[in-house]
C-alpha positions as CSV (number, residue, x, y, z in Angstrom):
1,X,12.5,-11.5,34.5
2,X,11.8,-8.5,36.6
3,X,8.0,-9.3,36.6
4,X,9.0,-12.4,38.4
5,X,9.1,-11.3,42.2
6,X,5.4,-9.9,42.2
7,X,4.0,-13.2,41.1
8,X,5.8,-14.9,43.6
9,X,4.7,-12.4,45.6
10,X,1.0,-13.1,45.3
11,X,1.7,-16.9,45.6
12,X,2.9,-16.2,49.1
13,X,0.0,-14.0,49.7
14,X,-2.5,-16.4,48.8
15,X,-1.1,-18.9,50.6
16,X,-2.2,-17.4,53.5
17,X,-5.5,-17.0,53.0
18,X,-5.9,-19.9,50.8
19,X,-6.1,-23.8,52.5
20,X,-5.9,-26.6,50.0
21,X,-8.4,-29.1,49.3
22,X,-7.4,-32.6,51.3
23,X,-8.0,-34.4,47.7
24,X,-5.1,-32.4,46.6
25,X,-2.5,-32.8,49.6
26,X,-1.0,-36.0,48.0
27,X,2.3,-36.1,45.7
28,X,2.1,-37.6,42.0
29,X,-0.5,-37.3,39.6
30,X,-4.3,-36.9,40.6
31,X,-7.0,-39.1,38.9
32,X,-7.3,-39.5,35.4
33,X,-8.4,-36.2,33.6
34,X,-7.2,-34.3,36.4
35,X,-4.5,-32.3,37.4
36,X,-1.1,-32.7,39.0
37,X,-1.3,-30.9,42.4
38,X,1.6,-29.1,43.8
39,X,2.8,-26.4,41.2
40,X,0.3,-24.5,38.5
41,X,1.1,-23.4,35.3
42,X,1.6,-19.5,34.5
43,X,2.5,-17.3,32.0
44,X,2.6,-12.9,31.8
45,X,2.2,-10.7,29.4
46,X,4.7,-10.5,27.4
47,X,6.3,-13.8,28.3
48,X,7.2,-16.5,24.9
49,X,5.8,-19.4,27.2
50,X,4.2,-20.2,30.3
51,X,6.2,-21.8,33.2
52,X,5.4,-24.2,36.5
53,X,5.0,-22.5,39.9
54,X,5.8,-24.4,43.1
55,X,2.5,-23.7,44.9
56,X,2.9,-22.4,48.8
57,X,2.4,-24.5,51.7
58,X,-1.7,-24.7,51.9
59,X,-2.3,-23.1,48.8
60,X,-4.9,-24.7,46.3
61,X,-4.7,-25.1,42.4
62,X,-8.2,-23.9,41.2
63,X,-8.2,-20.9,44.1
64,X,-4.8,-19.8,43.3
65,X,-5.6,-20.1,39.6
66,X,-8.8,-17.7,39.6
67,X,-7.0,-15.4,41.6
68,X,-4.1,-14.9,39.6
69,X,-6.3,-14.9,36.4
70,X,-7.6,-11.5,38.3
71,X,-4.0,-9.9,37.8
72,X,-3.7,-8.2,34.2
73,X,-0.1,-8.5,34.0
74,X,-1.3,-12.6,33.6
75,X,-1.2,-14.1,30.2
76,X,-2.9,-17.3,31.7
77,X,-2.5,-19.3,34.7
78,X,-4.3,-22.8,34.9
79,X,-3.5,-26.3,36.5
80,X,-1.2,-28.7,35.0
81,X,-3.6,-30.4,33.4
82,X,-3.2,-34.3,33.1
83,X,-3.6,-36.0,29.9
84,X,-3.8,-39.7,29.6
85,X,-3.0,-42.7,26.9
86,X,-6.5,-43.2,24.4
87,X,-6.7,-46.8,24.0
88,X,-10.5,-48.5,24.2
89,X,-11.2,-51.1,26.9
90,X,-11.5,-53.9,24.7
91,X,-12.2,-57.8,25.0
92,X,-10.4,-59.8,22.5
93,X,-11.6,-62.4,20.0
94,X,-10.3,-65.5,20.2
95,X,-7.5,-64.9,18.1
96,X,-5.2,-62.9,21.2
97,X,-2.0,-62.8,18.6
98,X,0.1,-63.7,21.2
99,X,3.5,-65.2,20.3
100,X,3.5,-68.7,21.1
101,X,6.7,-69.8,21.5
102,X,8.3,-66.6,23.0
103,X,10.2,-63.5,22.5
104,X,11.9,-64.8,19.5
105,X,9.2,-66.5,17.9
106,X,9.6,-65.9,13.7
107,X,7.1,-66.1,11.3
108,X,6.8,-66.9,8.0
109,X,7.4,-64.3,5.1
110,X,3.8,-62.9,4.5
111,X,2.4,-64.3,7.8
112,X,2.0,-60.3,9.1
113,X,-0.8,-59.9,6.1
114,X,-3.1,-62.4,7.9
115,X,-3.4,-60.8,11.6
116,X,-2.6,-57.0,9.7
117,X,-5.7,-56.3,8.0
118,X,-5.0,-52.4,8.6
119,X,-2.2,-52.6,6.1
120,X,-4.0,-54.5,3.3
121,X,-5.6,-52.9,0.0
122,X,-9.2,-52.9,0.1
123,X,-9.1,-54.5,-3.2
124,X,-7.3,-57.3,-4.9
125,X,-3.9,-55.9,-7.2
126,X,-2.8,-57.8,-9.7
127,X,0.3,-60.1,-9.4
128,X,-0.4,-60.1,-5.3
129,X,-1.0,-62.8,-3.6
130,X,-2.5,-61.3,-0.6
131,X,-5.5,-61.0,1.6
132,X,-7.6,-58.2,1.1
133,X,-9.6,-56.0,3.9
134,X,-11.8,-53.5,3.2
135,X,-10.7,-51.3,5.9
136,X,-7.2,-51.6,5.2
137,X,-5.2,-48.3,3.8
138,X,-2.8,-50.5,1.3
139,X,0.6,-49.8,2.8
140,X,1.7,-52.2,0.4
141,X,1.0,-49.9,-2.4
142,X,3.1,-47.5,0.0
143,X,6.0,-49.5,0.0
144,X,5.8,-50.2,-3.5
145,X,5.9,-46.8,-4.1
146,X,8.7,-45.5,-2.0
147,X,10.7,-48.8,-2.8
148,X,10.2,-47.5,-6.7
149,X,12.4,-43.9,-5.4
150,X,14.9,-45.4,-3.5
151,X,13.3,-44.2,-0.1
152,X,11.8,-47.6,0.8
153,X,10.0,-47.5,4.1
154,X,10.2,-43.9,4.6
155,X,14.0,-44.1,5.0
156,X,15.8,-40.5,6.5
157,X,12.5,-39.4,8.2
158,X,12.2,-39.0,12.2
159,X,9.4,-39.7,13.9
160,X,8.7,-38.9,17.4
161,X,6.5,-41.0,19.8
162,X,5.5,-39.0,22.6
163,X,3.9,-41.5,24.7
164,X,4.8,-44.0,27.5
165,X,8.1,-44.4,26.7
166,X,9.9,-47.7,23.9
167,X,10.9,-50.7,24.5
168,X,14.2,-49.7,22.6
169,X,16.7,-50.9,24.4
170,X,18.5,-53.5,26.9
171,X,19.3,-52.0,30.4
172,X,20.3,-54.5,33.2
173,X,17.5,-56.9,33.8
174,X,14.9,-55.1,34.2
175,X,14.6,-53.3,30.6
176,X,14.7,-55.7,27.2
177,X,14.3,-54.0,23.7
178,X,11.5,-55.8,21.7
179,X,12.8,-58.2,19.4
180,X,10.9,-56.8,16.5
181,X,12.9,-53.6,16.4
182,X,16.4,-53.1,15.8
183,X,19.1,-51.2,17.9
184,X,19.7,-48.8,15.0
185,X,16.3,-47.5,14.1
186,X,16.3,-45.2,16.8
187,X,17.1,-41.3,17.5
188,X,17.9,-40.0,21.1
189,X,15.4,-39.5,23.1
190,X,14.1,-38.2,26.3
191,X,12.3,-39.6,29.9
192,X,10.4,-36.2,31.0
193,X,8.8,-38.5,33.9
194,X,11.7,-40.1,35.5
195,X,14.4,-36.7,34.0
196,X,16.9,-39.0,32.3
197,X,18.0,-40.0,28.7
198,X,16.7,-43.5,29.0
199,X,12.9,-43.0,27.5
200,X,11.8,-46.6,28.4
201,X,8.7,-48.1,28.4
202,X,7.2,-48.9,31.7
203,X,3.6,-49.8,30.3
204,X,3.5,-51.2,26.8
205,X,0.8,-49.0,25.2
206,X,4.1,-47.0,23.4
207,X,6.1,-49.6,22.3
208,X,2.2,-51.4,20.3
209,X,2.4,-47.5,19.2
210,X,5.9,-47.0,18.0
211,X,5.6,-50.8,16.5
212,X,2.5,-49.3,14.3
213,X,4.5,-46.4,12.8
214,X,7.8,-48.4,12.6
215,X,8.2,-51.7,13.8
216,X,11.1,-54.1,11.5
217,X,10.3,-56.1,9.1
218,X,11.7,-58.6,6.5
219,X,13.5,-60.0,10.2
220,X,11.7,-63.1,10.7
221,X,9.9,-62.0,14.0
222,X,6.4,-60.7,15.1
223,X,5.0,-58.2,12.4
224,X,6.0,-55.1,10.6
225,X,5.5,-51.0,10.6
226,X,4.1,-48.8,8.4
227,X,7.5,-46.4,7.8
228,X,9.9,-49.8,9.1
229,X,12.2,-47.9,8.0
230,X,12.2,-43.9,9.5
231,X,14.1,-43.7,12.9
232,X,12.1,-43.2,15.7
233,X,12.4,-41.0,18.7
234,X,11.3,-42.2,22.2
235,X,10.1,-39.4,23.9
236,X,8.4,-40.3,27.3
237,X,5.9,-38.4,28.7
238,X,3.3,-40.5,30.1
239,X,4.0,-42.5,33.0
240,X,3.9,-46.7,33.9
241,X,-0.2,-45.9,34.4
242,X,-0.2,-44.0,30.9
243,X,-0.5,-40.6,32.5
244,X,0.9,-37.4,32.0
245,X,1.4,-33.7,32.8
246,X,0.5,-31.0,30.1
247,X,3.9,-29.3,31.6
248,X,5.9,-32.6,30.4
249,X,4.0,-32.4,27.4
250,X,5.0,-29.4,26.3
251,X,9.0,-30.3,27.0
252,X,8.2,-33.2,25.1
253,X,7.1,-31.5,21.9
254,X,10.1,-29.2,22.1
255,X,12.5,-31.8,22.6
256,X,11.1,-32.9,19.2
257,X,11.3,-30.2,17.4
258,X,15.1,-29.2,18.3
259,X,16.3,-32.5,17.9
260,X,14.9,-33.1,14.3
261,X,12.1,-34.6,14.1
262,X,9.6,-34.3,11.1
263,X,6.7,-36.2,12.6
264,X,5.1,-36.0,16.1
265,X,2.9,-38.6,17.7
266,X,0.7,-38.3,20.1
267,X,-2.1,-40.7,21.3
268,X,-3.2,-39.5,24.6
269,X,-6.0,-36.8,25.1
270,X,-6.8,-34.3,28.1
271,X,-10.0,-34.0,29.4
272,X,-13.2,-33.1,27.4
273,X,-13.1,-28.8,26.8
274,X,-10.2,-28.5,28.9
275,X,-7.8,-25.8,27.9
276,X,-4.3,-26.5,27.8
277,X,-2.3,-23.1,26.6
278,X,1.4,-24.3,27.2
279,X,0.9,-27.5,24.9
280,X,-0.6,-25.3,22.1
281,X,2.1,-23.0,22.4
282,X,4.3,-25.7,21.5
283,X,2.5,-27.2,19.0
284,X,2.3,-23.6,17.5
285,X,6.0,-23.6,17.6
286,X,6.5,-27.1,15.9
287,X,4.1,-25.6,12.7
288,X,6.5,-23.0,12.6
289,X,9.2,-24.9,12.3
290,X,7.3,-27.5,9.6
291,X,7.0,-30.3,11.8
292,X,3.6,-32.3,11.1
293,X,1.9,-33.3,14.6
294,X,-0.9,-36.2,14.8
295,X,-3.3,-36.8,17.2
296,X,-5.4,-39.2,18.5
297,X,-9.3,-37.3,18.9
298,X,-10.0,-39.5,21.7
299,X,-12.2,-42.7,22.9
300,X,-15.6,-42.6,24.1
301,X,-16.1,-43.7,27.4
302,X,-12.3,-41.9,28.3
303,X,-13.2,-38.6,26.8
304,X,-16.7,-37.0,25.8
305,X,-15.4,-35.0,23.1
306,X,-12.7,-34.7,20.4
307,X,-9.9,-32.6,22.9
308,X,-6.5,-31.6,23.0
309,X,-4.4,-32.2,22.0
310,X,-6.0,-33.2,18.7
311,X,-7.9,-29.9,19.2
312,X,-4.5,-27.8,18.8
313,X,-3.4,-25.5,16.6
314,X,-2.3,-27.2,13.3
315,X,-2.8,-30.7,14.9
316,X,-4.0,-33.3,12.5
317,X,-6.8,-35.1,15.0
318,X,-7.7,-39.2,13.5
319,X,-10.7,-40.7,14.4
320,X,-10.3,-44.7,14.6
321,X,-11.9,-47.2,11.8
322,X,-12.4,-51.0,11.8
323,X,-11.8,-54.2,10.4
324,X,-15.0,-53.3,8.3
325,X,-14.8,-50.1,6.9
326,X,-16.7,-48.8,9.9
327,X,-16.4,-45.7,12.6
328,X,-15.1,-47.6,15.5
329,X,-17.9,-47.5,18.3
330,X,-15.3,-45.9,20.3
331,X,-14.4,-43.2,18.0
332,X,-15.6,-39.8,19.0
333,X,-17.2,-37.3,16.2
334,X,-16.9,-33.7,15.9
335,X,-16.0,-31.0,13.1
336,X,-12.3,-31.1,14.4
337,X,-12.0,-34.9,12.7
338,X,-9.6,-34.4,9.7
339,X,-9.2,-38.1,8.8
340,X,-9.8,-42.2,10.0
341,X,-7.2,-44.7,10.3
342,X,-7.3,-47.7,11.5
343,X,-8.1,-48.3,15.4
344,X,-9.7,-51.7,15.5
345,X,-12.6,-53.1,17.7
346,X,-16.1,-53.1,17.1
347,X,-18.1,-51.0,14.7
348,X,-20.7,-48.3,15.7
349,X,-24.1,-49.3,15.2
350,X,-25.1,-48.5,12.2
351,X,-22.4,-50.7,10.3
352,X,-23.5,-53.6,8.8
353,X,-19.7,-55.0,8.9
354,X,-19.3,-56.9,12.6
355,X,-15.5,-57.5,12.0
356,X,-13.8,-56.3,14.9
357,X,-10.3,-57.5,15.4
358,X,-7.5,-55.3,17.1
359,X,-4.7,-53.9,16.1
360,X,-1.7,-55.8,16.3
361,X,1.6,-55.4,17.2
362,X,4.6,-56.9,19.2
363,X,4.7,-55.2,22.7
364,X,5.1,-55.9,26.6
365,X,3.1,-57.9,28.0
366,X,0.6,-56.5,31.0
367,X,2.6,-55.7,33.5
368,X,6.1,-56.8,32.6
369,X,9.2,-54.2,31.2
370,X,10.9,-57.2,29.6
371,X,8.5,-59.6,27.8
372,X,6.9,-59.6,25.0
373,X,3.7,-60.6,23.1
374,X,1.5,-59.7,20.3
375,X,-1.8,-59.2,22.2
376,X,-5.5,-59.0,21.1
377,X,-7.0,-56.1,23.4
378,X,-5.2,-52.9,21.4
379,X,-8.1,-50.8,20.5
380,X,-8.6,-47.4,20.0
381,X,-7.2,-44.0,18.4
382,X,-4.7,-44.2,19.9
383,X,-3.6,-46.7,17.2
384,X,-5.1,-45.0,14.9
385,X,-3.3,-41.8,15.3
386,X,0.0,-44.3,15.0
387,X,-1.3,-44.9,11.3
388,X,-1.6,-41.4,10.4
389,X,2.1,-41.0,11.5
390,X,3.8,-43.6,9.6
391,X,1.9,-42.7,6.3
392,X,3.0,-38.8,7.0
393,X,6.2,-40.4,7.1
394,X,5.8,-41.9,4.1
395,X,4.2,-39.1,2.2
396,X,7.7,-37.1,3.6
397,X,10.3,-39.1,2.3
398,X,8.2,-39.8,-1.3
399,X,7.7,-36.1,-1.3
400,X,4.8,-37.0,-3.3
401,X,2.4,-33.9,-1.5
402,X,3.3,-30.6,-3.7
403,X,4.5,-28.7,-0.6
404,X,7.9,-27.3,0.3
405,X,10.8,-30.1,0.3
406,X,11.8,-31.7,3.7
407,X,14.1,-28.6,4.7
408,X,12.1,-25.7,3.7
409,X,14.6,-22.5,3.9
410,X,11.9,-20.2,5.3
411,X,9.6,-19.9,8.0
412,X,6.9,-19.4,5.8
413,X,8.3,-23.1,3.7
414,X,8.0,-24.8,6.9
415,X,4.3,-23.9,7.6
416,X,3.2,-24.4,4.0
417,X,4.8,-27.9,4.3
418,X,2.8,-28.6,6.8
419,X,-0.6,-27.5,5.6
420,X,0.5,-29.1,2.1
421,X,0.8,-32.0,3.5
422,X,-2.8,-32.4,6.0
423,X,-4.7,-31.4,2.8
424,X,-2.9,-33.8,0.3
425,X,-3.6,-36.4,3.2
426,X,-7.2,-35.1,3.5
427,X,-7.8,-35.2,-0.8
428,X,-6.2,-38.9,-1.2
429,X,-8.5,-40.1,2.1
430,X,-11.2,-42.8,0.5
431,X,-14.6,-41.7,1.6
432,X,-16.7,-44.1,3.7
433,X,-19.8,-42.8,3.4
434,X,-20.0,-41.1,6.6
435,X,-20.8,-37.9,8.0
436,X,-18.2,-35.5,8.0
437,X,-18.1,-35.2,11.7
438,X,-17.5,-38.5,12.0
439,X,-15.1,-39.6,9.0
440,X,-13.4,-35.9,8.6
441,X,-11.8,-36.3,4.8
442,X,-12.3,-40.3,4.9
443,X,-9.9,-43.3,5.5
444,X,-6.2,-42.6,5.0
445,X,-4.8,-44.1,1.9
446,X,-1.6,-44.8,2.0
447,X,-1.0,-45.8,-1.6
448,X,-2.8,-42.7,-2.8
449,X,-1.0,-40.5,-0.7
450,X,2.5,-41.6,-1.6
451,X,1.7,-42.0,-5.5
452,X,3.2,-39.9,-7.9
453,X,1.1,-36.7,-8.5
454,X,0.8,-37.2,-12.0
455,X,-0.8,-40.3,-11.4
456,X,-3.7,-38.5,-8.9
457,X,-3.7,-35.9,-11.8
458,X,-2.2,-33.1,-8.7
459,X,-1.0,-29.8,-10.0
460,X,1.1,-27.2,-7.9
């Protein structure tokens, strides 16, 4: 603490010599990609993390950055960085999904496995009666699998959604929980936007999110989740506009970590080659303590590269797939991709498959807190990373990976149960044929991953 006054110190100083740029005068969150003016980010030598510093009257982010990068006793100091929500523009086909007859529409046992391709086997199996989609990563194998342990639908794992917030609960009239979860399938969460313990969603992009990795099912309404059964932990750090701050960010992952969750979430992406130091410190932390983190690499057209916080240490970063077995023409490439899963849309060029529906899932509709549909224009890997999630999830509770059990009792237990469990994700991925810079390992497989070793013919 005793290092504190100097920095301070050579805010104030700056602050006199330093006039801030009119673009950054104004409160909130700048532009996409950009930073959120006001404070900075710092950390010293010898400090555990970095911290937010109010900025002076007049003082600018990049100026006051530089020049406090010029101090030794300065770990790091850089803006706040903002990161933002990495779903595809997308037009719909004609099919939009939405619910027809309301909120508490119900559909017919079976009737998700005709607008969820993504959770179909690629191939017929026998005694079925089900579609089949060749760019589906058989969850229904999954479930068959875990149902056979007695951990059906990953049942006691905790997944947290860092994203804009669930539609997980009533609150006056404003606020409706979607009818497609239930009130007990969720953990405590946070709000790091608004600072209270209500993480709602103002946006709808994390409720389609949360929905992917754990929406109800056998309930009669909407569709159904890949772990329906883990809890899941809202944890809001983007905003109504799907925005957030790298500072919030961080607080979000740690949140996380201390309040038990094994799986982290994340489908937003900073800026192409930006760095982002307080985020991967807390990602580092989360590997330390065993907890797997997924990633969405990021959309072309929103990002021009595979970025944090897919890029961060121990991150697993997931690439989007279609309908068709394709790399989604949205899905950026890059030697950071460790898998695909499912993100909808249309294919990349060179795919002779032109099936290009979304992904679907009950959530808000545009611009309402309190209705909902099951709309066609979800695209992107953002979904995808929400796959990747709920079969980690799976893979947890069927223990099915080789690495340390779900409560390691050493450090070193909880990192190797992390690595144990990206590389027995990477070797049961099915290979599309694609570059490794675009595909990483291949297309999760679901069934694969959750099947009993012996089966695989997995040692150690």
């Amino acid at each position: 603490m005793r290092r504190t006054p100097p920095i301070l110190a050579a805010l104030g100083l700056l602050a006199a010599v330093v006039c801030a740029p009119a673009a950054q005068a104004a409160t909130g969150i700048a532009a996409a990609h950009g930073y959120a003016p006001g404070h900075i980010v710092v950390k010293l030598d010898g400090e555990r993390r970095g911290r937010t510093l109010p900025l002076p009257a007049g003082a600018g982010v990049h100026e006051t950055t530089a020049a406090l990068r010029a101090n030794p006793e300065v770990a790091y100091a850089v803006p706040d960085y903002v990161a933002t929500a990495s779903a595809d523009p997308f037009v719909p086909p004609d099919d939009s999904g939405t619910l027809s007859h309301g909120a508490e529409a119900a559909s017919a046992a079976g009737d998700w496995a005709f607008k969820q391709w993504n959770f179909l086997a690629p191939e017929a199996e026998g005694g079925l009666r089900l579609p089949t989609s060749v760019g589906g990563i058989d969850a229904v194998g999954a479930w068959r699998n875990l149902d056979e342990i007695g951990r059906p639908g990953a049942l006691g794992i905790t997944v947290a959604v860092l994203d804009t917030g669930i539609a997980y609960r009533n609150d006056g009239s404003r606020f409706q929980r979607s009818p497609d979860f239930a009130a007990n399938q969720f953990a405590p969460g946070y709000d790091f936007v608004d600072h209270d313990r209500l993480p709602l969603d103002e946006n709808g992009h994390g409720t389609h999110v949360a929905g992917t990795i754990g929406e109800e099912t056998g309930n009669g309404i909407g569709l159904t989740g890949i772990a329906y059964n883990a809890k899941l932990m809202p944890v809001r750090v983007l905003d109504a506009h799907g925005r957030g701050r790298a500072s919030d960010i961080a607080k979000g992952i740690r949140f996380a970590v201390r309040h038990g969750a094994q799986v982290i979430n994340m489908s937003f992406n900073f800026g192409c080659g930006k760095k982002v130091p307080e985020v991967d410190e807390a990602l580092r932390e989360a590997y330390e303590q065993g907890v797997v983190a997924i990633a969405s690499a990021g959309n072309l057209g929103s990002e021009t590269c595979v970025s944090e916080p897919a890029t961060g240490p121990r991150v697993i970063a997931v690439g989007g797939s279609t309908e068709g077995g394709c790399l989604g023409s949205y899905s950026l490439s890059g030697p950071e991709i460790d898998l695909l899963a499912p993100g909808g849309g249309r294919p990349s060029s060179n795919c002779a498959s032109i099936s290009s529906r979304p992904i679907y899932q009950v959530t808000l509709r545009r611009g309402s807190t309190k209705d909902f549909a099951i709309p066609g224009d979800y695209v992107g890997t953002s979904m995808a990373a929400a796959h990747a999630s709920g079969v980690a999830a799976m893979v947890l509770a069927a223990d099915s990976y080789g690495g340390p059990r779900i409560y390691p009792e050493s450090e070193q237990g909880a990192k190797d149960r992390v690595i144990s469990l990206t590389r027995w994700l990477r070797r049961t991925a099915r290979d599309l044929g694609l570059p490794r810079v675009e595909q990483g390992a291949g297309l999760i497989d679901a069934a694969a991953a959750t099947a009993p070793r012996r089966y695989l013919g997995a040692t150690g």
